[in-house]
C-alpha angles and dihedrals in degrees: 000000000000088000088059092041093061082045087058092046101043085055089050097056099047085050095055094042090052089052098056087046099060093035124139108284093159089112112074111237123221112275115247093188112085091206125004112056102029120117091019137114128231115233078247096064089041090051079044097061090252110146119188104252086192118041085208089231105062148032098241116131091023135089145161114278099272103359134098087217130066122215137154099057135083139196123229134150087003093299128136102216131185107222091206096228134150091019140276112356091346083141123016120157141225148183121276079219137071127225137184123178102019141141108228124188123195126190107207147166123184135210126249111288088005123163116196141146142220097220132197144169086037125169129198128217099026095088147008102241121044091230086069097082107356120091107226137218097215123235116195154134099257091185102033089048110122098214141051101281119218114229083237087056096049125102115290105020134128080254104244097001119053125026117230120230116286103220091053127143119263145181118225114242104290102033124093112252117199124233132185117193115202119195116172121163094306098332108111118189122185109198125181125193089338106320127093106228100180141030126181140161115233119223088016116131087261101056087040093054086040086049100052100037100045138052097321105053088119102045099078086179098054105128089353092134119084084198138020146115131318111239130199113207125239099195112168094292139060123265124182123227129190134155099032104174135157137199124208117228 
C-alpha cells in the first residue's frame, strides 16, 4: 500500500510539473528588468504572432493626431514619455497603421495627478480631438487626482462609458502598471496587472443608449470606425510608455 501510495504521488507531481510547463504564455507579462529585456520580444511571443508597435529607440510608426509630424514626446531609457505641453491633447499620438481585431498590451506608469488614455478605432481627419470618435482604456491618479473622480474616470474604464472594477489591482503613481487592450469583432476586454476589470459590446443597445445619454451625445462619430489607429493621450503631464506590442486576430 505505501509503496503504491509514493508511486501516486511521484506521478502527481510530474504531471503537475508538465502542466505548468506547457501552460498558456500567449499574454505578455510585466518586465522586471529596467534595461535589458524591454521592448523585446521572447522567442514565445514571436512563435505567438506579437510584433513590438514601439522599437523602444525611435518614433517611427508613430505621429501626432492629424499631423504628419510628431512633437511633444521624448525617448529616453527606453521609455516612451508625454512632455505635457500646449495643453490637453495638444499632442497625442497614433499609429501610421490600422488595425481591427487585435490584443494590445501597454506597460505604464503615470505622474502625480496624471490623466492619460490607452485609444483605438481612431480616424484622422474627421475632428480635431481623438476623443471625438476613439473609445478609450483610462489612465489616471486616482488618488493624486485633485478633483472628485467619476467611476466612469477612474483607471481601467471604457472612459465615459463603462466603470472598471472597483477592487482592481493597481500600482501606486511611479510604478509601471500592465494593460492589455482586446478588440475582437465587436468584443472589447480591459485588463490591468493580470485581471480583466471590464468587458462591453460596441454598437449593442447598451453601449448605444450609454452612448447617447451620457458624455457623447453630441459626438454623433464617437466609435463610429470598425477599424482604425491605437492612440496614446498627452494630456498636460507627463506619462511613461514601454513595451507597446500588439498581436493580430
Amino acid at each position: 500500500m505505501k509503496k503504491n501510495l509514493l508511486t501516486i504521488l511521484i506521478v502527481s507531481l510530474f504531471v503537475a510539473f508538465y502542466s505548468c510547463k506547457t501552460q498558456n504564455t500567449t499574454a505578455p507579462t510585466a518586465s522586471t528588468s529596467p534595461t535589458d529585456t524591454i521592448n523585446t520580444l521572447t522567442s514565445q511571443e514571436i512563435a505567438d504572432g506579437w510584433q513590438l508597435l514601439w522599437d523602444g529607440k525611435t518614433f517611427n510608426g508613430w505621429h501626432n493626431f492629424n499631423k504628419d509630424s510628431l512633437v511633444g514626446w521624448k525617448i529616453e531609457n527606453g521609455e516612451l514619455i508625454s512632455l505635457g505641453l500646449g495643453g490637453d491633447h495638444a499632442n497625442d499620438i497614433v499609429t501610421n497603421n490600422e488595425y481591427q481585431n487585435f490584443e494590445l498590451s501597454v506597460e505604464w506608469k503615470i505622474s502625480p495627478q496624471g490623466n492619460s488614455g490607452i485609444f483605438y478605432y481612431a480616424v484622422e481627419g474627421k475632428h480635431d480631438e481623438i476623443y471625438a470618435i476613439a473609445p478609450e482604456f483610462q489612465l489616471v491618479d486616482e488618488l493624486g487626482w485633485p478633483d472628485k473622480l467619476e467611476e466612469w474616470q477612474k483607471t481601467g474604464a471604457c472612459y465615459a462609458m463603462y466603470t472598471a472594477k472597483s477592487d482592481k489591482i493597481l500600482k501606486k503613481v511611479g510604478e509601471y502598471n500592465l494593460s492589455r487592450l482586446i478588440v475582437n469583432n465587436t468584443k472589447v476586454e480591459h485588463w490591468l496587472n493580470g485581471e480583466k476589470v471590464v468587458e462591453y459590446q460596441l454598437g449593442s443597445e447598451e453601449w448605444n443608449k450609454l452612448a447617447k445619454e451620457g458624455k457623447w451625445k453630441d459626438f454623433p462619430d464617437y466609435a463610429s470606425a470598425k477599424t482604425g489607429k491605437i492612440g496614446l493621450q498627452d494630456h498636460g503631464k507627463s506619462t511613461f510608455f514601454r513595451n507597446i506590442k500588439i498581436k493580430v486576430l
